[in-house]
C-alpha positions in Angstrom: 98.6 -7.5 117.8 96.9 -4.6 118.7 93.8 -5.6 118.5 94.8 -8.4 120.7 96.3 -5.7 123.5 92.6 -3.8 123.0 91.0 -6.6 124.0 92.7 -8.0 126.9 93.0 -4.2 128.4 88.9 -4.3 128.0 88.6 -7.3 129.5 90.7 -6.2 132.2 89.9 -3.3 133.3 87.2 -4.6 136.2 90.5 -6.0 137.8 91.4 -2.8 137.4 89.1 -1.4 139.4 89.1 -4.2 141.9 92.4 -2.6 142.6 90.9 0.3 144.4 88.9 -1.5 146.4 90.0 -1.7 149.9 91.6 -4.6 150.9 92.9 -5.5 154.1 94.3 -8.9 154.7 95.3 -11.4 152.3 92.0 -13.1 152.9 90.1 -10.6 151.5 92.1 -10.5 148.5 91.1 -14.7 148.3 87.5 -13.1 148.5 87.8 -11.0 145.9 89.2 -13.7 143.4 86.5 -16.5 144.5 83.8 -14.1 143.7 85.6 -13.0 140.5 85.9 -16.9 139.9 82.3 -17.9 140.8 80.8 -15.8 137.8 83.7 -16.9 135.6 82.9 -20.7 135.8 79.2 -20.0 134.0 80.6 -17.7 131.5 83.3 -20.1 130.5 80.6 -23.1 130.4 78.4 -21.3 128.1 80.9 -20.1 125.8 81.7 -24.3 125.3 78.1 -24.7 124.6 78.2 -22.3 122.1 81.2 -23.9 120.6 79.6 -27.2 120.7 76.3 -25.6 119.1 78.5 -23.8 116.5 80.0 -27.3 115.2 76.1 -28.9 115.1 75.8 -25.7 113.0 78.9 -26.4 110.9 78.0 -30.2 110.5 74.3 -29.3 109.2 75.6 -27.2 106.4 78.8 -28.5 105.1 79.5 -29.8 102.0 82.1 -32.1 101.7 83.3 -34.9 104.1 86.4 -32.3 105.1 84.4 -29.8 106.4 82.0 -32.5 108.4 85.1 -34.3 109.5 86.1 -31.1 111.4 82.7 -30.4 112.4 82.8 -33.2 114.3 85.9 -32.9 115.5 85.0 -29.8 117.0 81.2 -31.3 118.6 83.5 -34.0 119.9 85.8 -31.8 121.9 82.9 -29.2 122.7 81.1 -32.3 124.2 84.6 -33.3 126.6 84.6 -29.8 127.5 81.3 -29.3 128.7 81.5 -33.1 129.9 84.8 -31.8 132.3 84.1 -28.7 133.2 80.4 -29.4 134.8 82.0 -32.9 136.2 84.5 -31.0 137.7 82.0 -28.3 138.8 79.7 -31.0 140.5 83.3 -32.4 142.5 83.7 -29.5 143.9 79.3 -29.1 144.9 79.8 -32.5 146.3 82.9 -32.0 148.3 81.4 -29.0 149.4 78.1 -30.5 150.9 80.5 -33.6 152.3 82.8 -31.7 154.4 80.2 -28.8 155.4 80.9 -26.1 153.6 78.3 -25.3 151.2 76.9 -22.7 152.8 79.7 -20.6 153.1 80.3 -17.8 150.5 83.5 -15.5 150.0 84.3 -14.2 153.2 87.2 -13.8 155.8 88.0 -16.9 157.2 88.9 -15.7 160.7 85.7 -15.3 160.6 84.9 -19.1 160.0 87.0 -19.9 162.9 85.6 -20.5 166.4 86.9 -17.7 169.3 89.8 -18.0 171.5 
């Protein structure tokens, strides 16, 4: 358990920082979270190809029909998680370029909007 606690602390402690930053408005508090978010989504995709790789891996050098029945269970279910995570990833890059906002990175939407 505590190696668990290390762990999670380490992996939190850029939201930590984030903490101090200044922050505003609420909106810049969505900014901070969609650029946390934006280089989460590549991390998390390449740790399921690694997973996937890791079953090939398991499937080439196992023995017995047990261990390459759970190989392939786990390059089936690295395959549906690559398969939903980049189709999911391309939904969001096409509903992006269809309603025009593609082009617009983490920011303050007051900005966005047109003056009074």
């Amino acid at each position: 358990m505590k190696k668990l606690l290390i762990a999670v602390s380490t992996f939190a402690m850029p939201f930590v920082a984030m903490a101090q930053a200044k922050v505003n408005s609420i909106w810049d508090l969505f900014a901070m979270a969609s650029a946390v978010l934006n280089k989460l989504v590549p991390f998390i995709i390449s740790l399921a190809v690694v997973y996937f790789i890791w079953g090939v891996f398991r499937y080439a050098v196992a023995g017995d029909e047990e261990k390459k029945k759970e190989a392939k269970t786990q390059i089936i279910w690295g395959i549906v998680g690559i398969f939903v995570m980049v189709s999911v990833w391309g939904l969001v890059n096409i509903l992006q370029g269809t309603f025009g906002t593609a082009g617009i990175q983490s920011g303050r939407v007051d900005q966005l909007l047109p003056p009074f």
